[in-house]
TORZABA-824177 format. One record per residue (C-alpha): residue number from 1; residue in one letter; x, z, y. Coordinates in Angstrom, 3 decimals, decimal comma. Example, Ala and Ser with C-alpha at 12.3 -4.5 7.8 and 13.67 -1.06 7.14 Angstrom:
% TORZABA-824177
  nr rest        X        Z        Y
   1    a   12,300    7,800   -4,500
   2    s   13,670    7,140   -1,060
% end
This chain:
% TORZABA-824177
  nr rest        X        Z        Y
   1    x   10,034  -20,746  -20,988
   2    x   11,205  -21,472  -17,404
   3    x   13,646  -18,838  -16,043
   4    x   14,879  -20,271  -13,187
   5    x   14,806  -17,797   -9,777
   6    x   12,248  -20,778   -7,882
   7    x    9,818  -19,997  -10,291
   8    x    6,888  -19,560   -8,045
   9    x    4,753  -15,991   -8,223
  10    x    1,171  -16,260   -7,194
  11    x   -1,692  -13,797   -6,812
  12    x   -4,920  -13,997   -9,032
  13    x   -6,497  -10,710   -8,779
  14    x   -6,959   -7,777   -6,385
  15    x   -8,133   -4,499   -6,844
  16    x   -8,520   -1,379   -4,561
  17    x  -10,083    1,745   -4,327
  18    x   -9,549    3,005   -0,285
  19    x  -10,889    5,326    2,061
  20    x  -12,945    1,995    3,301
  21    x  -14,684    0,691   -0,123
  22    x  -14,775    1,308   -3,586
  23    x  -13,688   -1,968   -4,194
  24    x  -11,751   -4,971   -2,555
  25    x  -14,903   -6,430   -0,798
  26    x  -15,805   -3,551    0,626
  27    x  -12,502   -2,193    1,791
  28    x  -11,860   -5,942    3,596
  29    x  -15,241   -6,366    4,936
  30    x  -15,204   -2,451    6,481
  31    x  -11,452   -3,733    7,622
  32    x  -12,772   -6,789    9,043
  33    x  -15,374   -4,640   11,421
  34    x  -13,123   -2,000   12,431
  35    x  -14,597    0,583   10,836
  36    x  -12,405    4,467   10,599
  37    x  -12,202    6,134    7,051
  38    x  -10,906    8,957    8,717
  39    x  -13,404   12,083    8,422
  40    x  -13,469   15,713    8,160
  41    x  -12,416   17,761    4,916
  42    x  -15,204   19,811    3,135
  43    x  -13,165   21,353    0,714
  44    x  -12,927   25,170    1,074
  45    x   -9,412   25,466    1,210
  46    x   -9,089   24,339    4,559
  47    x  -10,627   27,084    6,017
  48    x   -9,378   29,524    3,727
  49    x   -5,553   28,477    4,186
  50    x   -6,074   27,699    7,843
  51    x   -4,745   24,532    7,719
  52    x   -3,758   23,431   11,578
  53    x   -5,242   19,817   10,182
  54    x   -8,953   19,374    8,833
  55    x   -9,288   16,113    8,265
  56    x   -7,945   12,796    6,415
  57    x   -9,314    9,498    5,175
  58    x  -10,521   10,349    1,893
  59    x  -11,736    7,110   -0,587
  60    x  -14,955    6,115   -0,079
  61    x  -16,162    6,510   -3,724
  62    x  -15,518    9,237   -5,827
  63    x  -13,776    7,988   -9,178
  64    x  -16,101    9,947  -11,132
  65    x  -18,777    7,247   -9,974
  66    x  -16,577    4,419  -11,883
  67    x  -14,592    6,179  -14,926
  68    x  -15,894    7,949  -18,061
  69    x  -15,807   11,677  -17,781
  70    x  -13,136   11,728  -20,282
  71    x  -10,834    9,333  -18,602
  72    x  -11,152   11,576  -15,209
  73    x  -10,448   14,581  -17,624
  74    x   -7,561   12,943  -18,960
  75    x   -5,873   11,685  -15,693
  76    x   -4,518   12,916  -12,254
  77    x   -6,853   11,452   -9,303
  78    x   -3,662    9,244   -8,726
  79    x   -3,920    7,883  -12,275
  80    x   -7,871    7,291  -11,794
  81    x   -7,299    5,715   -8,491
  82    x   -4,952    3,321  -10,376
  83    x   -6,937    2,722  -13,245
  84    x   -9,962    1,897  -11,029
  85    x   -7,852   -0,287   -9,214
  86    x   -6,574   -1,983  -12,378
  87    x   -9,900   -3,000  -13,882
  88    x  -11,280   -4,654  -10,912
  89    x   -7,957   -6,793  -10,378
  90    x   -7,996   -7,691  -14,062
  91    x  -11,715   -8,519  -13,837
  92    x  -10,841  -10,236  -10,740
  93    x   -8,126  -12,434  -12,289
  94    x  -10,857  -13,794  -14,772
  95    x   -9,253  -11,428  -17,981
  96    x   -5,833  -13,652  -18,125
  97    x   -5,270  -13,902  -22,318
  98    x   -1,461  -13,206  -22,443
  99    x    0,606  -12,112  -24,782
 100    x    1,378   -8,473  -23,883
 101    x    5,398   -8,856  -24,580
 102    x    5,160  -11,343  -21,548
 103    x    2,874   -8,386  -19,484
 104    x    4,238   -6,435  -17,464
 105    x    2,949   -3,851  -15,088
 106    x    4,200   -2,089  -11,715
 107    x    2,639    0,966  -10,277
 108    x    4,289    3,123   -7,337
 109    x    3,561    6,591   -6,297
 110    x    5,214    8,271   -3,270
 111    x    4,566   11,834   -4,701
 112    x    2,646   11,493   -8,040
 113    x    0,283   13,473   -9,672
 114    x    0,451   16,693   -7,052
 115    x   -3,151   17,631   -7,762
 116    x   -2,307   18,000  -11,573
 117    x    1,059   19,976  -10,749
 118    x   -0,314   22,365   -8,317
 119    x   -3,902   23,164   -9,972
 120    x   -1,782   23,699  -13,635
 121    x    0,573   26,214  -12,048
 122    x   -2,284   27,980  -10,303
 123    x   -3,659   27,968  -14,386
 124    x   -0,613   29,422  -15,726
 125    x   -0,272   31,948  -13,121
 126    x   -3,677   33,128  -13,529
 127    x   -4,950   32,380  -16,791
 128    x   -1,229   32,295  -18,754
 129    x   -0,028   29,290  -20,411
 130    x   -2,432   28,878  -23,316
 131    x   -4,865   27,968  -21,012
 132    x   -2,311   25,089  -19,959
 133    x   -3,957   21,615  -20,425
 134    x   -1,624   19,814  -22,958
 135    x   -1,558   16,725  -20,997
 136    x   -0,322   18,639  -17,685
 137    x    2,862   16,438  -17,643
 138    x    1,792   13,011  -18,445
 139    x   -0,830   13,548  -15,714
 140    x    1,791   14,945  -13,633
 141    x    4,277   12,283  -14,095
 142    x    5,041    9,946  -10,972
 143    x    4,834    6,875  -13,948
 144    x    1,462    8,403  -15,336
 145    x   -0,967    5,717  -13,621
 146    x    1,329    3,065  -14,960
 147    x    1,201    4,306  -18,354
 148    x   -2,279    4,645  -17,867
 149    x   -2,532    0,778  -16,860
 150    x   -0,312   -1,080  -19,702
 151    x   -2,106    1,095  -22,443
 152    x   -5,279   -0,201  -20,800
 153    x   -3,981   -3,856  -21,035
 154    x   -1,616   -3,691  -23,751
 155    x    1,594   -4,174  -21,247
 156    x    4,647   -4,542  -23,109
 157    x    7,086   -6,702  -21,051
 158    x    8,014   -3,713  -19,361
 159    x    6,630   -0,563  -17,228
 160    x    7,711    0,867  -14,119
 161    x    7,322    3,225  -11,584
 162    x    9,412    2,366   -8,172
 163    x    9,340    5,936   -6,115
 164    x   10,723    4,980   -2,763
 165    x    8,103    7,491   -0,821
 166    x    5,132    5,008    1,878
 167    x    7,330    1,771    0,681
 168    x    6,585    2,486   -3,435
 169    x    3,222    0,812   -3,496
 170    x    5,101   -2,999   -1,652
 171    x    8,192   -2,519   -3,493
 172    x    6,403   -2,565   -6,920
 173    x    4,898   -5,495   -5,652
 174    x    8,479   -6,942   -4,853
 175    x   10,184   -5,914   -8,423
 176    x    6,623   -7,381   -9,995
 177    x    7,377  -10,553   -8,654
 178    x   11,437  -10,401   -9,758
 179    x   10,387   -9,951  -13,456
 180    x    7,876  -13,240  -13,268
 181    x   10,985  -15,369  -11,609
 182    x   13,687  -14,037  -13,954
 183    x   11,400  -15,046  -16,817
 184    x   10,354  -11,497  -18,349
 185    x    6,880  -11,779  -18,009
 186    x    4,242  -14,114  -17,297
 187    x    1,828  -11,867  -15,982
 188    x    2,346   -9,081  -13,922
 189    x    0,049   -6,071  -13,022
 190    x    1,516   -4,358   -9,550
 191    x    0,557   -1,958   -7,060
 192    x    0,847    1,866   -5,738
 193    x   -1,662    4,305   -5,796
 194    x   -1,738    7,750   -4,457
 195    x   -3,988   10,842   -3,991
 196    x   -2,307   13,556   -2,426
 197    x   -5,191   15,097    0,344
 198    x   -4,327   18,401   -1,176
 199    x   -3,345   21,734    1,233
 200    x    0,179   21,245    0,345
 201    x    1,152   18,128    1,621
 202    x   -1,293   18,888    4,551
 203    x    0,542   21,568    5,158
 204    x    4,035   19,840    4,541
 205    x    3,688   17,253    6,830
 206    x    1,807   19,063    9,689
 207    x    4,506   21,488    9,750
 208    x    6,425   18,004   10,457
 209    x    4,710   17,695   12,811
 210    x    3,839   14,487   11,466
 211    x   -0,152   14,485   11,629
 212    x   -2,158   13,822   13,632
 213    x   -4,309   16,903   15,077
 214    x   -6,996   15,320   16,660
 215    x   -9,295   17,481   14,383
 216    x  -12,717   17,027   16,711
 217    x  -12,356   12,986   16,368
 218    x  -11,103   12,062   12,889
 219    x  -12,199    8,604   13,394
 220    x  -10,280    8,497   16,919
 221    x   -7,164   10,152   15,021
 222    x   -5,433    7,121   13,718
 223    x   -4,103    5,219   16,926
 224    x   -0,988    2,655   15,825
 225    x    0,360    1,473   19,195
 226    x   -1,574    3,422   21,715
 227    x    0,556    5,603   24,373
 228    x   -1,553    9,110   23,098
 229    x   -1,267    8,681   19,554
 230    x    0,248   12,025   18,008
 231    x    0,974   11,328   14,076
 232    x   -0,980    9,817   11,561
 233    x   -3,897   10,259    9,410
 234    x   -3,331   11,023    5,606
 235    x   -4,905    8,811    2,983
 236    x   -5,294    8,130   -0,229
 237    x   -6,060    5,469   -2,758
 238    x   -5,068    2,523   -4,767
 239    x   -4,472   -1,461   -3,990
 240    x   -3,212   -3,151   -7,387
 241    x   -2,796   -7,164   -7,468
 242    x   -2,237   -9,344  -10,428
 243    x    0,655  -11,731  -10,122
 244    x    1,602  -14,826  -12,570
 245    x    3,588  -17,722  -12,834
 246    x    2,306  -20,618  -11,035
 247    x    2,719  -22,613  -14,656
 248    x    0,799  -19,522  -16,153
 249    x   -2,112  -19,598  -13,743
 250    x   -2,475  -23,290  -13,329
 251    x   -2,456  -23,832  -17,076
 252    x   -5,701  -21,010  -17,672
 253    x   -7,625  -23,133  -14,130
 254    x   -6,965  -19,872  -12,249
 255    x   -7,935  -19,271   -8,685
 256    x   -4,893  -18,476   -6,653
 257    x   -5,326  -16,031   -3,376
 258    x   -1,554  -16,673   -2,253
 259    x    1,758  -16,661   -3,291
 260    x    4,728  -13,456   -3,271
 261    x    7,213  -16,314   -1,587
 262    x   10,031  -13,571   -0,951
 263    x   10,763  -10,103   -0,903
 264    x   13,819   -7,971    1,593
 265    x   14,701   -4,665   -0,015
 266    x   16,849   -2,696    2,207
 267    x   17,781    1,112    3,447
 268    x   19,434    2,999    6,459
 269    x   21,268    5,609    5,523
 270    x   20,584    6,960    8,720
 271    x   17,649   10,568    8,569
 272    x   15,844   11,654    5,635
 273    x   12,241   11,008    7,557
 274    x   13,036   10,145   10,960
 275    x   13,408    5,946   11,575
 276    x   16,577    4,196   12,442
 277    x   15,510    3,952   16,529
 278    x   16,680   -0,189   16,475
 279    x   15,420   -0,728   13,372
 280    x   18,253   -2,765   11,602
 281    x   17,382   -2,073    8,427
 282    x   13,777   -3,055    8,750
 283    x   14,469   -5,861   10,361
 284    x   17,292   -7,203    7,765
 285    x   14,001   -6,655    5,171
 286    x   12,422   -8,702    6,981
 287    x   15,001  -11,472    7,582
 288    x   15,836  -11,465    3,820
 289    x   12,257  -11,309    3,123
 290    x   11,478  -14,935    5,340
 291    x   15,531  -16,324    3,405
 292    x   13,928  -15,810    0,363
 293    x   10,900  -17,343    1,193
 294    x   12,968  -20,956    2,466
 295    x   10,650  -19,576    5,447
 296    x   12,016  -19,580    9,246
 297    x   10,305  -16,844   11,980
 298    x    8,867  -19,759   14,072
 299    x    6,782  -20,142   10,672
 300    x    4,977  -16,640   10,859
 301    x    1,035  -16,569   11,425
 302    x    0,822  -12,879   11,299
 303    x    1,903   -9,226   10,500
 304    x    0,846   -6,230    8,619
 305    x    2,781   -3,976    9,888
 306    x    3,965   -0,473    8,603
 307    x    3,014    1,090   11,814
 308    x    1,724    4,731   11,074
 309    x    0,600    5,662   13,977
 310    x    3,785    8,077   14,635
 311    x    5,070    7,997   18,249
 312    x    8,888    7,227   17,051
 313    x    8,072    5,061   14,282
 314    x    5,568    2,690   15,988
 315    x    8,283    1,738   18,522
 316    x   11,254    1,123   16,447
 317    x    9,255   -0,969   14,014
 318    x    7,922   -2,968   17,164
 319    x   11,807   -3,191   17,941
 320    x   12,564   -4,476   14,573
 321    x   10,076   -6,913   14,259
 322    x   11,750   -8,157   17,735
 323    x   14,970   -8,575   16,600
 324    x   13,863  -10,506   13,306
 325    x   11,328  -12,625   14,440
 326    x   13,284  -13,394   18,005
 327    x   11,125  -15,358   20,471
 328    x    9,057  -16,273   17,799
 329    x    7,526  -12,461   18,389
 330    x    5,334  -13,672   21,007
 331    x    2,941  -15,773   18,756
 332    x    2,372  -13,825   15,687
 333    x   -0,866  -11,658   15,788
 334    x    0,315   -7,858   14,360
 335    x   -2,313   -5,886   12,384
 336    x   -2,020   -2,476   12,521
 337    x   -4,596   -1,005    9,166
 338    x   -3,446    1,884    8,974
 339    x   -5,927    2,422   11,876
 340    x   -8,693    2,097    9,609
 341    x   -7,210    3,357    5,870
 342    x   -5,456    5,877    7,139
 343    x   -1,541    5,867    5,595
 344    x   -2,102    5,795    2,150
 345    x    1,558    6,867    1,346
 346    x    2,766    5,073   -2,216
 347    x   -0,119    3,092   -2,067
 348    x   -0,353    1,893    1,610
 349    x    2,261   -0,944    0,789
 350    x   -0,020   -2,349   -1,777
 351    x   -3,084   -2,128    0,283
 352    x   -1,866   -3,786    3,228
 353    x   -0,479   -6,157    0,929
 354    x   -4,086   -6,854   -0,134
 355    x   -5,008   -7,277    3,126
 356    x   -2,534   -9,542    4,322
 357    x   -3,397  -11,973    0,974
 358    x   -6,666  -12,063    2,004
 359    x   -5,746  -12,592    5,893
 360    x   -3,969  -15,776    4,529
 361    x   -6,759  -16,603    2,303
 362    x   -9,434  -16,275    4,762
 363    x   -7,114  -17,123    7,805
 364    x   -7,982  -14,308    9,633
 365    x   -5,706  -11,113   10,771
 366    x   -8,412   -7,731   10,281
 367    x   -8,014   -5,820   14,063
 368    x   -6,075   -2,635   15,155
 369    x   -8,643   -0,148   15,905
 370    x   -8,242    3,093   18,805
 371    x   -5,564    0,903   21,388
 372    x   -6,864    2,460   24,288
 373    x   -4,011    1,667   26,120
 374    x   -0,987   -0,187   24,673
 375    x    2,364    1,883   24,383
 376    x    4,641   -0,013   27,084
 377    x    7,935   -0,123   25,040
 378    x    5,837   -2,157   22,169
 379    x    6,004   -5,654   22,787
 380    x    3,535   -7,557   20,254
 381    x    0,755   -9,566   20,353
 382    x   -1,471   -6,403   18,347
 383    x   -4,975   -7,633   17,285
 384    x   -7,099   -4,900   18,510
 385    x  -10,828   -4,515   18,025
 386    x  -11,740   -7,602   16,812
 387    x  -10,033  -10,033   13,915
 388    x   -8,695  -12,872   15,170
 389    x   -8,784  -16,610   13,158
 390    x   -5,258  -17,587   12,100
 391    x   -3,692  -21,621   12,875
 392    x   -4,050  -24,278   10,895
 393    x   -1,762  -25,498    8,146
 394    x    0,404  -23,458    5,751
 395    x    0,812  -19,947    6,656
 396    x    3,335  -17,753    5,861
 397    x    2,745  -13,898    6,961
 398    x    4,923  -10,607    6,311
 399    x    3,766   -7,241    5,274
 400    x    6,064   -3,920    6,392
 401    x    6,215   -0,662    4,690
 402    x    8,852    1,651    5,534
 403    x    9,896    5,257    3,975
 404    x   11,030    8,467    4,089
 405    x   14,706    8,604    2,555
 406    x   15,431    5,114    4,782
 407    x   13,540    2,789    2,411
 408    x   12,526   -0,987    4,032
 409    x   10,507   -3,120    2,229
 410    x    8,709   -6,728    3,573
 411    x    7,125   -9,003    1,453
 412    x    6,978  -12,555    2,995
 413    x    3,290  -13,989    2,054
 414    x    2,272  -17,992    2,006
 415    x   -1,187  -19,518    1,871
 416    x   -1,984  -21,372   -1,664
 417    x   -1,087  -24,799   -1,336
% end
C-alpha cells in the first residue's frame, strides 16, 4: 500500500443539502442562475423574542422529506443535514466496496448540535430531567453527524470532527485528503454540515452586529462586494464529498470530478472574530495551498472565495487574495456564493468546495449575485450576475474559508486529467 505524500486525492462523489436544492444538482443549477435562498423566517419565535433579524437562508427541503422518522428523531438537524448529505455522495461515488479499516470519514461543525442543546434544556427546565431524551448528548455533540456517517458506512480508518468555526466544513476536507496521502485510508468521506437558524445564534451574531438587517429584501440581503452591504445572511446545510486514492478510484473505473491537489492551513493570532485587515494569514493559506499543489498563481482559473458579505471582511480577503496571487489577480474570475447560500458557517467551506469541483468540472465559475455597485477598495475580477466559461487546458482553482478564532483555510483544486 503506497504511502508516499504525492499520492494523488481525487473526488468521486458529492453530496449537499443547501438553502438552494435538496441535492447537488439542484443546489448548482439554482447557483448557476443566480437564484437567492435567502427568505423570511416563519417560525414563531421571531416575533415572540423580537429578534432585530427575521430572516435567513433556510435549506430548501426539509430533511423529514428524505430520512425515516426515526432517524430525524434520533439526530440533531445538523446530524440529518449530514446524513442526507452522506447518502447522496456515497450514491454518487457509485457505492465504492472498501474495506472499512481503510474508510475514513471527516465531518465539521462550527457550533454543533445547538437545536438539540437548547430545546433539551428548555425540557429539563420545564418538564424535569426524566423527560430528558437519552440521546440529548450524542445529538448534541459537535462529532455527532460524523458518528452518524461512519456507522452508516461502516468507517473505521478513523473519525473526526475539525471545529475551527466558518473554516470546519474546508478544513475537514483538507485533513480528509492528509489521511488518503499518508496512507490511512483509501477512501475518505469529508465535509461540514451545520444547522444553527435558531433565536440564539440570531440573536448572538446580530448583537455583533454581524447580520445583515435588510429584513424587507431577504433575497437582496446577501451582497459580497457591493459598497451597501451590511453583514451577512445566516445559513444552513450540508456539502459532503467523497475522496480516494487515484490507484483506488482508477482500479473500481470510477468517475473522477477533480482532484484535492493541496491544502494551506494557517491562523492570525490577531481578534477573536474580527479579520487580520492585510490578510497575511489568508494569504500564506493560500500560497501554501498553490506550494502544495506544485501549482504557481499565474496557473489560477478561478476563486471561491470566503467573502461573507461583511463590510471588513470582504476587503481584507480581496487584499489577501492580492498579495498571494500578485499580478496574476487580474485574470482569475472570483465567485462570491455566499450571495446565493447564504454563509452556511461549518458547512460553507464544504459547499463552496462543491461548487468550485464542479466549476472545474464544468469549466464554468457560478456568478456573484446583488453587486450593485462594486466596493472601490476591492480589486477583483468578481463574476457577477451571470457564470462565466473558464480557459482551456488544466485548471487549477482555490476555495477560501476563513474563521472566527483566526482560522485560514484554502484548498487548491485541479481539473481531472
Amino acid at each position: 500500500m503506497a504511502t508516499s505524500q504525492n499520492r494523488r486525492v481525487v473526488v468521486t462523489g458529492l453530496g449537499a443539502t443547501t438553502p438552494l436544492g435538496g441535492d447537488v444538482a439542484s443546489t448548482w443549477q439554482a447557483a448557476l442562475d443566480g437564484t437567492s435562498g435567502a427568505r423570511t423566517l416563519t417560525h414563531d419565535w421571531v416575533s415572540e423574542l423580537q429578534l432585530p433579524v427575521t430572516f435567513a437562508a433556510s435549506v430548501a427541503v426539509h430533511p423529514s422529506e428524505q430520512l425515516a422518522k426515526v432517524e430525524t428523531r434520533r439526530l440533531d438537524p445538523a446530524g440529518q443535514y449530514a446524513l442526507v448529505a452522506a447518502r447522496e455522495a456515497w450514491a454518487d461515488a457509485g457505492t465504492p466496496e472498501v474495506d472499512g479499516e481503510r474508510l475514513g470519514v471527516v465531518v465539521a461543525s462550527g457550533i454543533g448540535g445547538v437545536w438539540t442543546l437548547l430545546s433539551s434544556y428548555d425540557t429539563l427546565k420545564e418538564k424535569g430531567p426524566r423527560r430528558v431524551f437519552p440521546l440529548t448528548v450524542p445529538m448534541l455533540m459537535p462529532n455527532g453527524p460524523a458518528a452518524a456517517v461512519s456507522l452508516e458506512l461502516g468507517a473505521r480508518a478513523g473519525v473526526h470532527t475539525p471545529v475551527s468555526a466558518c473554516a470546519s466544513g474546508a478544513e475537514a476536507i483538507g485533513y480528509a485528503a492528509d489521511m488518503i496521502r499518508s496512507g490511512r485510508a483509501d477512501v475518505v468521506v469529508a465535509g461540514g454540515t451545520e444547522a444553527a437558524i435558531h433565536a440564539l445564534p440570531i440573536a448572538g451574531f446580530a448583537a455583533m452586529q454581524a447580520l445583515s438587517t435588510r429584513n424587507d429584501e431577504p433575497e437582496l440581503a446577501s451582497r459580497p462586494y457591493d459598497s451597501a452591504r451590511d453583514g451577512f445572511v445566516l445559513g444552513e446545510g450540508a456539502g459532503i464529498v467523497v475522496l480516494e486514492s487515484e490507484e483506488h478510484a482508477r482500479a473500481r473505473g470510477a468517475r473522477v470530478y477533480a482532484e484535492i491537489a493541496g491544502s494551506g492551513i494557517t491562523s492570525d493570532a490577531y481578534h477573536i472574530a474580527a479579520p487580520d485587515p492585510v490578510g497575511g494569514g489568508a494569504a500564506r493559506a493560500m500560497q501554501m495551498a498553490l506550494q502544495a499543489a506544485d501549482a504557481a498563481p499565474s496557473d489560477v482559473a478561478h476563486l471561491n472565495a470566503h467573502a461573507t458579505s461583511t463590510p471588513v471582511g470582504d476587503t481584507a480577503e480581496s487584499a489577501s487574495i492580492r498579495v498571494a496571487l500578485g499580478d496574476a489577480t487580474d485574470s482569475v474570475p472570483v465567485s462570491a456564493t455566499k450571495s446565493m447560500t447564504g454563509h452556511l458557517l461549518g458547512a460553507a467551506g464544504a459547499v463552496e468546495g462543491i461548487f468550485t469541483i464542479l466549476a472545474v468540472h464544468h469549466r464554468v465559475a457560478p456568478p456573484t449575485i446583488n453587486v450593485d455597485n462594486l466596493d472601490p477598495d476591492v480589486h477583483l475580477d468578481v463574476v457577477i450576475d451571470k457564470p462565466r466559461q473558464l480557459r482551456d487546458g488544466d485548471l487549477v482553482a482555490l476555495n477560501n474559508s476563513f474563521g472566527f478564532g483566526g482560522h485560514n483555510v484554502a484548498l487548491a483544486i485541479r481539473s481531472a486529467s
